[in-house]
PDB file of N, CA, C and O in Angstrom:
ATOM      1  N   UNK A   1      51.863 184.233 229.695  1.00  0.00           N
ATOM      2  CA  UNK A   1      51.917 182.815 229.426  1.00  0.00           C
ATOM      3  C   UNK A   1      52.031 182.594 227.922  1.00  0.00           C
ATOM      4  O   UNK A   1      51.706 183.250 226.932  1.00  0.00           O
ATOM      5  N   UNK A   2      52.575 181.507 228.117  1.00  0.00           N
ATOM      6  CA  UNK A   2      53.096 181.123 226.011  1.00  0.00           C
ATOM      7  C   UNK A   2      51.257 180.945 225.749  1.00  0.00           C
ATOM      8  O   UNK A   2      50.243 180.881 226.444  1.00  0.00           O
ATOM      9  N   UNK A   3      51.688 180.914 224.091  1.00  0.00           N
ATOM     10  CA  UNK A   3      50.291 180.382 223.369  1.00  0.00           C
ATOM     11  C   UNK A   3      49.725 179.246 223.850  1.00  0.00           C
ATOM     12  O   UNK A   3      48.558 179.156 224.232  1.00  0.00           O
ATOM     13  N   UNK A   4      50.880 178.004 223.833  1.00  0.00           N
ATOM     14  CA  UNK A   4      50.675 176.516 224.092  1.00  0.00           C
ATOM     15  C   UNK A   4      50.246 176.255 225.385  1.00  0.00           C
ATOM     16  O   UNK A   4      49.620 175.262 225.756  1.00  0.00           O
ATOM     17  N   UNK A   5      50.722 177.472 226.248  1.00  0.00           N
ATOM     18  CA  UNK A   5      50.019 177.066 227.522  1.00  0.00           C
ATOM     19  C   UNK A   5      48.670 177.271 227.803  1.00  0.00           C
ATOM     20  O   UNK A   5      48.272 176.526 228.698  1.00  0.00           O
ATOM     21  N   UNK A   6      47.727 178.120 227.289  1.00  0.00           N
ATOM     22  CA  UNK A   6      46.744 179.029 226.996  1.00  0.00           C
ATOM     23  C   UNK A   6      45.639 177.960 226.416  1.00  0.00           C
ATOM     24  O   UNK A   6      44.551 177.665 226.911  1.00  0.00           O
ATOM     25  N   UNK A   7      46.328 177.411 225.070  1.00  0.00           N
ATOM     26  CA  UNK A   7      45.338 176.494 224.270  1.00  0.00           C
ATOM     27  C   UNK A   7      45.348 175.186 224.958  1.00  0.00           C
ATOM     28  O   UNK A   7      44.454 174.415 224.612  1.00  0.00           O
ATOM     29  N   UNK A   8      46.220 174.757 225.910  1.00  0.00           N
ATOM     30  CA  UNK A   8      46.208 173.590 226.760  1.00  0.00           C
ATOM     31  C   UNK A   8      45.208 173.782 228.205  1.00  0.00           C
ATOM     32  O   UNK A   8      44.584 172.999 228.921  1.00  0.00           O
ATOM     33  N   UNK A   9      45.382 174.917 228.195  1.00  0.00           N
ATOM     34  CA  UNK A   9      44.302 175.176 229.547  1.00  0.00           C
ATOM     35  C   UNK A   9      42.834 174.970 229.127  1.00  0.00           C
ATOM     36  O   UNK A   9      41.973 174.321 229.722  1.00  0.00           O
ATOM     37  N   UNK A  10      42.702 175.854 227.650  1.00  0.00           N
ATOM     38  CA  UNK A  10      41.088 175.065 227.245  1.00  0.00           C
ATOM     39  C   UNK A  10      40.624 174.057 226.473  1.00  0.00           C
ATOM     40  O   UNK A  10      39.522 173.553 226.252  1.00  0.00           O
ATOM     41  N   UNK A  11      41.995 173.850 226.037  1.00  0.00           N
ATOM     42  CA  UNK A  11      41.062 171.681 226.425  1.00  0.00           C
ATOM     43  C   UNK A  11      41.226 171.615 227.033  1.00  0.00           C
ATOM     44  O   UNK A  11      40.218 172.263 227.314  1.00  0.00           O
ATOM     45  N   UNK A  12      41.805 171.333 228.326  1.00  0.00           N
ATOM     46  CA  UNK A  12      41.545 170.909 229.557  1.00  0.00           C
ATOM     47  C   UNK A  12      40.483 171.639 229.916  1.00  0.00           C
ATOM     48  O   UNK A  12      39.689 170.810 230.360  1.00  0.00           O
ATOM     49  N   UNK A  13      39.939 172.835 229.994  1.00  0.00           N
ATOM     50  CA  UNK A  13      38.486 173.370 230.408  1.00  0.00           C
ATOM     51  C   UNK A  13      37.151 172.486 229.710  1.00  0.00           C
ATOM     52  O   UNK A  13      36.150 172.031 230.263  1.00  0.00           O
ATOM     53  N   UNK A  14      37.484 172.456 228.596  1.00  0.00           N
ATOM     54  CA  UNK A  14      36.578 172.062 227.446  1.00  0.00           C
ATOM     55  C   UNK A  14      36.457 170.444 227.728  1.00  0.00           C
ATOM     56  O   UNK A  14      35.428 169.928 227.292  1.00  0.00           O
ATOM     57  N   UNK A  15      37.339 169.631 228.370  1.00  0.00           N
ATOM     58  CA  UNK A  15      37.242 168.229 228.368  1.00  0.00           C
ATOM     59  C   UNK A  15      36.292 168.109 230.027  1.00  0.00           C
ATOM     60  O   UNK A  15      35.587 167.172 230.405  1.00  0.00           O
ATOM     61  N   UNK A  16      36.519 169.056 230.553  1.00  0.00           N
ATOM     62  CA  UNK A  16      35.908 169.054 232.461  1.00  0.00           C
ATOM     63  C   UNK A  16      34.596 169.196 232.287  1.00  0.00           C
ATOM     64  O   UNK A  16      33.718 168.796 233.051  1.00  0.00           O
ATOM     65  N   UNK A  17      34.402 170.035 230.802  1.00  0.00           N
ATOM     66  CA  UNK A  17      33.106 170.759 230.804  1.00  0.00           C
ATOM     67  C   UNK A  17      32.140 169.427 230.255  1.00  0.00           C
ATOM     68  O   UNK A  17      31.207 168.896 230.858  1.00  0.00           O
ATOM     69  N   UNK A  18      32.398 169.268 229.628  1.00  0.00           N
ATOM     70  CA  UNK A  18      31.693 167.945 228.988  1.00  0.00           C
ATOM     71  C   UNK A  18      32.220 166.671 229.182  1.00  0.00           C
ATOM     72  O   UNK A  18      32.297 165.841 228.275  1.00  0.00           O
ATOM     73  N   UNK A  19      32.526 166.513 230.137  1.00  0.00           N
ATOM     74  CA  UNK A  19      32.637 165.110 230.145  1.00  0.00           C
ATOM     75  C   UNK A  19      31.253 164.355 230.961  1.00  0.00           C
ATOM     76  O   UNK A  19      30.208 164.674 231.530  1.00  0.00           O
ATOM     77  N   UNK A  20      32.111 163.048 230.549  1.00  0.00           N
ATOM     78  CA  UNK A  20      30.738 162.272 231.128  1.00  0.00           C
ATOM     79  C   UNK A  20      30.834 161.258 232.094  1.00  0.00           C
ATOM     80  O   UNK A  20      29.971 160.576 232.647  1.00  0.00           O
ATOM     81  N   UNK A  21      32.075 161.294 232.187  1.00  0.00           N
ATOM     82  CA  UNK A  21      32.148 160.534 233.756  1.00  0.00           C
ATOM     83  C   UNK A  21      31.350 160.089 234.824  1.00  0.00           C
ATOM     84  O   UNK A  21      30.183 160.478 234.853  1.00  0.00           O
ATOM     85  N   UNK A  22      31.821 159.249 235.817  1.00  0.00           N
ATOM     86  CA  UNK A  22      30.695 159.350 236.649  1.00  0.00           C
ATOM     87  C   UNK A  22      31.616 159.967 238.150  1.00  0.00           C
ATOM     88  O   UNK A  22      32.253 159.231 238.903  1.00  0.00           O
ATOM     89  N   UNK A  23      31.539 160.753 238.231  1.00  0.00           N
ATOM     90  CA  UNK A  23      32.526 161.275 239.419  1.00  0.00           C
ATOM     91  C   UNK A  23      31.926 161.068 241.028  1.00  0.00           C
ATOM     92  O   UNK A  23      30.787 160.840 241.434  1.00  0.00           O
ATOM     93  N   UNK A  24      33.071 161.233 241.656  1.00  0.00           N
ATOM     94  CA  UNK A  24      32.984 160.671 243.274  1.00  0.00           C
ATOM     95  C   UNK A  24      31.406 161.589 243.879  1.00  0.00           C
ATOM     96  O   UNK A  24      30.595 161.089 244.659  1.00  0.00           O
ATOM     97  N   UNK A  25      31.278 163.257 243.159  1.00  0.00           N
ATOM     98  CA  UNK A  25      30.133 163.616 243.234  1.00  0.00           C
ATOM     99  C   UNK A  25      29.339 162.828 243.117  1.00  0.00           C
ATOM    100  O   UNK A  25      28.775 162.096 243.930  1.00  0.00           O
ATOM    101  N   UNK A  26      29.255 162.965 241.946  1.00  0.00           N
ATOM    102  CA  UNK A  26      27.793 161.956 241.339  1.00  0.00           C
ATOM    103  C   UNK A  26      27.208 160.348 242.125  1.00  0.00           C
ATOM    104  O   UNK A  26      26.100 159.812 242.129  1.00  0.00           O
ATOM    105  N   UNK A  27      28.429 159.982 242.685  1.00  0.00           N
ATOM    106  CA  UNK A  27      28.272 158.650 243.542  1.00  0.00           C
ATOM    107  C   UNK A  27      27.469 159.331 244.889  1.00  0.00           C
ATOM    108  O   UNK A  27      26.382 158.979 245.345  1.00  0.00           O
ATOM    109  N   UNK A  28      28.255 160.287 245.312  1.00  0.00           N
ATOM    110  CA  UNK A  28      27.937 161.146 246.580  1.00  0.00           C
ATOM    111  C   UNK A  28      25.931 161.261 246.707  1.00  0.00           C
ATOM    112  O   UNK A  28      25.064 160.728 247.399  1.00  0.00           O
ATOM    113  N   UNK A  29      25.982 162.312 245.554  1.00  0.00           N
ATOM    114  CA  UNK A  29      24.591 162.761 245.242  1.00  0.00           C
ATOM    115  C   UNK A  29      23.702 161.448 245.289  1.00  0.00           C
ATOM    116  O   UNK A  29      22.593 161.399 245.820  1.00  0.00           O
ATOM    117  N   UNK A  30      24.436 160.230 244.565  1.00  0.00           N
ATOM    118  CA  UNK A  30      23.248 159.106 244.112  1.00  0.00           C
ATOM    119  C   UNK A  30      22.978 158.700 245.897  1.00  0.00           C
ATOM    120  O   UNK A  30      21.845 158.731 246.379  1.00  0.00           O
ATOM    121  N   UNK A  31      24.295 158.310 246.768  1.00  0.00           N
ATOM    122  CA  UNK A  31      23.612 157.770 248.169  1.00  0.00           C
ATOM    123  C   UNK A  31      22.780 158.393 248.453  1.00  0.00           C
ATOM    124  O   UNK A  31      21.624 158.003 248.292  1.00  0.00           O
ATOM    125  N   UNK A  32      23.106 159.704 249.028  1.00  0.00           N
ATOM    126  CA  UNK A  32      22.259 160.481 249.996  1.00  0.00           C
ATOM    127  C   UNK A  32      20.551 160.671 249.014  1.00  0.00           C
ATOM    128  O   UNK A  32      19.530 161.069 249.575  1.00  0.00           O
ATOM    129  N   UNK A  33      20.592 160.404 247.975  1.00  0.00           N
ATOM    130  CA  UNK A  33      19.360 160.306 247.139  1.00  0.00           C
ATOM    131  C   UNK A  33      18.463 158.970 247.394  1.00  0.00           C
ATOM    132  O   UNK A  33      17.238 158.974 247.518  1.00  0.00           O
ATOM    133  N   UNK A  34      19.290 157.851 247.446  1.00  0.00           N
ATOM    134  CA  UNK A  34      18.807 156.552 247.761  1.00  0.00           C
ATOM    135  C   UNK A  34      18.631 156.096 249.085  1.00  0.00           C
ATOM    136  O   UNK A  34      17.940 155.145 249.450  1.00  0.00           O
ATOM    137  N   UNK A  35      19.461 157.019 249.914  1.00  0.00           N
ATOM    138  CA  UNK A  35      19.603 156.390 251.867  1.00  0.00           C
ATOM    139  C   UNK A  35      17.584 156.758 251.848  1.00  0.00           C
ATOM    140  O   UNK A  35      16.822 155.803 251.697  1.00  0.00           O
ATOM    141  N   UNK A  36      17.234 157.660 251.956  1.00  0.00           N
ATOM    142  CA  UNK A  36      15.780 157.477 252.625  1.00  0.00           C
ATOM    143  C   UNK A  36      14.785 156.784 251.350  1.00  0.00           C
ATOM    144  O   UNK A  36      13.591 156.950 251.598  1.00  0.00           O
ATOM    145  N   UNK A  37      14.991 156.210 250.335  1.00  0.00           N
ATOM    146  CA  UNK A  37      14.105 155.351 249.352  1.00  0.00           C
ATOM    147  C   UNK A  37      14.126 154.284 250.232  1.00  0.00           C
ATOM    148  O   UNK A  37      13.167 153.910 250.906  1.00  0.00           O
ATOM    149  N   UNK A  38      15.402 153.728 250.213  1.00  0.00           N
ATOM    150  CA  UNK A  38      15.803 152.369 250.607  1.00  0.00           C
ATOM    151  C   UNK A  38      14.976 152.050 252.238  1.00  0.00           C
ATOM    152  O   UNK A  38      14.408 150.991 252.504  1.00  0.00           O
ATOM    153  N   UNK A  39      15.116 153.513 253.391  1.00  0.00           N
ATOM    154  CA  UNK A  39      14.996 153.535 254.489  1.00  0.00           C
ATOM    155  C   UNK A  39      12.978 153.641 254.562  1.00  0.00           C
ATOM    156  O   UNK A  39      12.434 153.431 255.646  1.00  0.00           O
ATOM    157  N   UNK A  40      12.217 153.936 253.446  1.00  0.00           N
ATOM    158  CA  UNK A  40      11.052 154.231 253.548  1.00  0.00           C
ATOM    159  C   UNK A  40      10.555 152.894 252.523  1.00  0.00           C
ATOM    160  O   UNK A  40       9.337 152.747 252.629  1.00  0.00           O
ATOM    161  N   UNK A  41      11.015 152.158 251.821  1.00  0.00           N
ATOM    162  CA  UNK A  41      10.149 151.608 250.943  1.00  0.00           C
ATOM    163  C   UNK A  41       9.337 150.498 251.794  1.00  0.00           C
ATOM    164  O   UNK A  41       8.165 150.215 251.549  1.00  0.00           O
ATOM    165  N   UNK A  42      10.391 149.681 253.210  1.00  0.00           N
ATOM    166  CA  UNK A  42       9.488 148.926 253.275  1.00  0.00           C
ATOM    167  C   UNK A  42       7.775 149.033 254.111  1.00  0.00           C
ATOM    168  O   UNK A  42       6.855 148.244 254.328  1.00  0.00           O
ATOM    169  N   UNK A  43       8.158 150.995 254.469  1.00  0.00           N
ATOM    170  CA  UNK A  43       6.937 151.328 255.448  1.00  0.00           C
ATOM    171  C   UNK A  43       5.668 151.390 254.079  1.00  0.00           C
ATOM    172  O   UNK A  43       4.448 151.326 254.236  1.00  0.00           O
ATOM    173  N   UNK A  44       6.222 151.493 253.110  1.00  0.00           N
ATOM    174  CA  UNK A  44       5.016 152.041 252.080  1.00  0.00           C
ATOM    175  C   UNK A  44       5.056 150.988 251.710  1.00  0.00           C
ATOM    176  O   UNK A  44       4.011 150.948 251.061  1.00  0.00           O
ATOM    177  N   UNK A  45       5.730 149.528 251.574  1.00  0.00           N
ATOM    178  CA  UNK A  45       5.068 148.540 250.798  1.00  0.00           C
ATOM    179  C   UNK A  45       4.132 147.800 251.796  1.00  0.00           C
ATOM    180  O   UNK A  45       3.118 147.166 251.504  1.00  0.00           O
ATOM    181  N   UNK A  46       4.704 148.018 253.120  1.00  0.00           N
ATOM    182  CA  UNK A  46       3.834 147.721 254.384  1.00  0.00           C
ATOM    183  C   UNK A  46       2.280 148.453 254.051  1.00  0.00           C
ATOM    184  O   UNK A  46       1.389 147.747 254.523  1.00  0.00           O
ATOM    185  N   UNK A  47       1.757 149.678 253.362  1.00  0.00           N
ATOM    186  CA  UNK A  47       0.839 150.623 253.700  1.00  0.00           C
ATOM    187  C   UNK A  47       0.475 150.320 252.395  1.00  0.00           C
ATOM    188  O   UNK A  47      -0.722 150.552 252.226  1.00  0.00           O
ATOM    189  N   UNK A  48       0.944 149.962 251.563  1.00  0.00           N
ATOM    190  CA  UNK A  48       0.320 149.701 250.278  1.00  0.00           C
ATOM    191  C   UNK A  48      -0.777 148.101 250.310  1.00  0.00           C
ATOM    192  O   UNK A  48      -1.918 147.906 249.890  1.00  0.00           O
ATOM    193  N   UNK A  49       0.132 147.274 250.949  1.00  0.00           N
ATOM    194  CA  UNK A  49      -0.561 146.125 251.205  1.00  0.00           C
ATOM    195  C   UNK A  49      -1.665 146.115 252.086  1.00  0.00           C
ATOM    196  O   UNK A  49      -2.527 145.297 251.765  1.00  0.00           O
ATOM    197  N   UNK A  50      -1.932 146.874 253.247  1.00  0.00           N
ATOM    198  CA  UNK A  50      -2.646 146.951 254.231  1.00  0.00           C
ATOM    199  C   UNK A  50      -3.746 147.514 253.577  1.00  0.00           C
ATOM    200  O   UNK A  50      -4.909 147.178 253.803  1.00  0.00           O
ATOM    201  N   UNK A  51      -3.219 148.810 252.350  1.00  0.00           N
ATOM    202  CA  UNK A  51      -4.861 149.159 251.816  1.00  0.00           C
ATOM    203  C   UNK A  51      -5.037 148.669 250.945  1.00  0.00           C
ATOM    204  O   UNK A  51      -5.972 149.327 250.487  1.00  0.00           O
ATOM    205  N   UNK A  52      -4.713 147.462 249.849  1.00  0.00           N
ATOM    206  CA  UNK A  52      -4.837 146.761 249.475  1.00  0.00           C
ATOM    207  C   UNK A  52      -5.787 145.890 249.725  1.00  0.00           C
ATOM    208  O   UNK A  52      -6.739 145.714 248.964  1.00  0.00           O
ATOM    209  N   UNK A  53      -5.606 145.253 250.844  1.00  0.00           N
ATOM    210  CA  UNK A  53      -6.551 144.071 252.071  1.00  0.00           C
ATOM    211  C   UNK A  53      -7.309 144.730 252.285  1.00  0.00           C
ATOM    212  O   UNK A  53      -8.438 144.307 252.039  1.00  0.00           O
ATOM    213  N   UNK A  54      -7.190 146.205 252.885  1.00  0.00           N
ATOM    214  CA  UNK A  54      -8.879 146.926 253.489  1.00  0.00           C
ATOM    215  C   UNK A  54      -9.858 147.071 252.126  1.00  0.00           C
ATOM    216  O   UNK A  54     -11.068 147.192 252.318  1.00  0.00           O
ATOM    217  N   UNK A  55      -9.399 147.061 250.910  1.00  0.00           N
ATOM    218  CA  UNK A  55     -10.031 147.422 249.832  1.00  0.00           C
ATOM    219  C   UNK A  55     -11.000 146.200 249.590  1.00  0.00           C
ATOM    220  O   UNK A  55     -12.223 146.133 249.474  1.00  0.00           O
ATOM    221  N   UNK A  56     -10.346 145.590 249.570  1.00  0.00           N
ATOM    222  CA  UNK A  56     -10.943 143.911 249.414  1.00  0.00           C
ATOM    223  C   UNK A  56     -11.551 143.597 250.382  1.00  0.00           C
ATOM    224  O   UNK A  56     -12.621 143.079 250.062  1.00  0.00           O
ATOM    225  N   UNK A  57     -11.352 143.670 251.760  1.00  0.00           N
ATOM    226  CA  UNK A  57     -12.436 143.389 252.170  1.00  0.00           C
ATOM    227  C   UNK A  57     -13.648 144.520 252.361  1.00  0.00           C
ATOM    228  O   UNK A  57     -14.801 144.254 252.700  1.00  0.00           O
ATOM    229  N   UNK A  58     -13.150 145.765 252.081  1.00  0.00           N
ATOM    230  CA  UNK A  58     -14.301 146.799 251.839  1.00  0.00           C
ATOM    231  C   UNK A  58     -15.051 146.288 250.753  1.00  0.00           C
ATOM    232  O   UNK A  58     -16.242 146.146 251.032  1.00  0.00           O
ATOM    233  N   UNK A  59     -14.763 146.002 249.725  1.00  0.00           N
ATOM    234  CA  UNK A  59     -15.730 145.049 248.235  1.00  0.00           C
ATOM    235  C   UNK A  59     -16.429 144.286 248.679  1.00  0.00           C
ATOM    236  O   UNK A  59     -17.618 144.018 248.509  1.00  0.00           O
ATOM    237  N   UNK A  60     -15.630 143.894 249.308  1.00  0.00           N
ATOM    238  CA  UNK A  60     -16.399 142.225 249.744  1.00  0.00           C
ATOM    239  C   UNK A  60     -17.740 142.532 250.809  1.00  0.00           C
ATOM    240  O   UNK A  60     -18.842 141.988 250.742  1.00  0.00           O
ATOM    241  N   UNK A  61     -17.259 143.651 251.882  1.00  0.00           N
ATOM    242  CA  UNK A  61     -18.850 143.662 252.684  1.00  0.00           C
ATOM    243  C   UNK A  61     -20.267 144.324 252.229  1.00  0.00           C
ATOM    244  O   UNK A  61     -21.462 144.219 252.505  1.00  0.00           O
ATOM    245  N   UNK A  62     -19.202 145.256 251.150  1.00  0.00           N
ATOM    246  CA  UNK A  62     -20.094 146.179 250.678  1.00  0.00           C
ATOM    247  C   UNK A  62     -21.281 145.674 249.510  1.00  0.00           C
ATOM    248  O   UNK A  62     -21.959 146.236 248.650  1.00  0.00           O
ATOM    249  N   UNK A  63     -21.140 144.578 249.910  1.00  0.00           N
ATOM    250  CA  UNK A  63     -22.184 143.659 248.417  1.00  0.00           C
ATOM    251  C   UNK A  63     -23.557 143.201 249.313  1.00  0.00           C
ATOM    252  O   UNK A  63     -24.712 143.002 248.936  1.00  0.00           O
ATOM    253  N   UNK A  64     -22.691 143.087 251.184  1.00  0.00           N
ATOM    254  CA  UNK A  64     -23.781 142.143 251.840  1.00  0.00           C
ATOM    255  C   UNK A  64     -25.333 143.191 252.117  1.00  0.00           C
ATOM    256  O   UNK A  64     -26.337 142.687 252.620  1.00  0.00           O
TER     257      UNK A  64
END
């Protein structure tokens, strides 16, 4: 292969390597990262509130 073809292959290596894009990966990775947040938050904001309320009223009897 010529020179020019050689030094064109690594910038093009050198631009893949560092870039910063946000690629169809990176979209990929972010769903399947977010499908069970999205699918669990409202059981834990459900379980957060519930011990929330038991706390309070645990304070509250625990004075009588």
């Amino acid at each position: 292969m010529s020179e020019r073809w050689e030094k064109k292959k690594e910038v093009r290596r050198e631009r893949r390597r560092y870039n910063d894009h946000y690629t169809f990966g990176d979209f990929i990775f972010d769903v399947f990262f977010w499908i069970p947040e999205l699918l669990f938050l409202p059981f834990r904001m459900l379980f957060w509130l519930v011990r929330g309320v038991g706390r309070v009223l645990g304070s509250l009897f625990d004075g009588i």
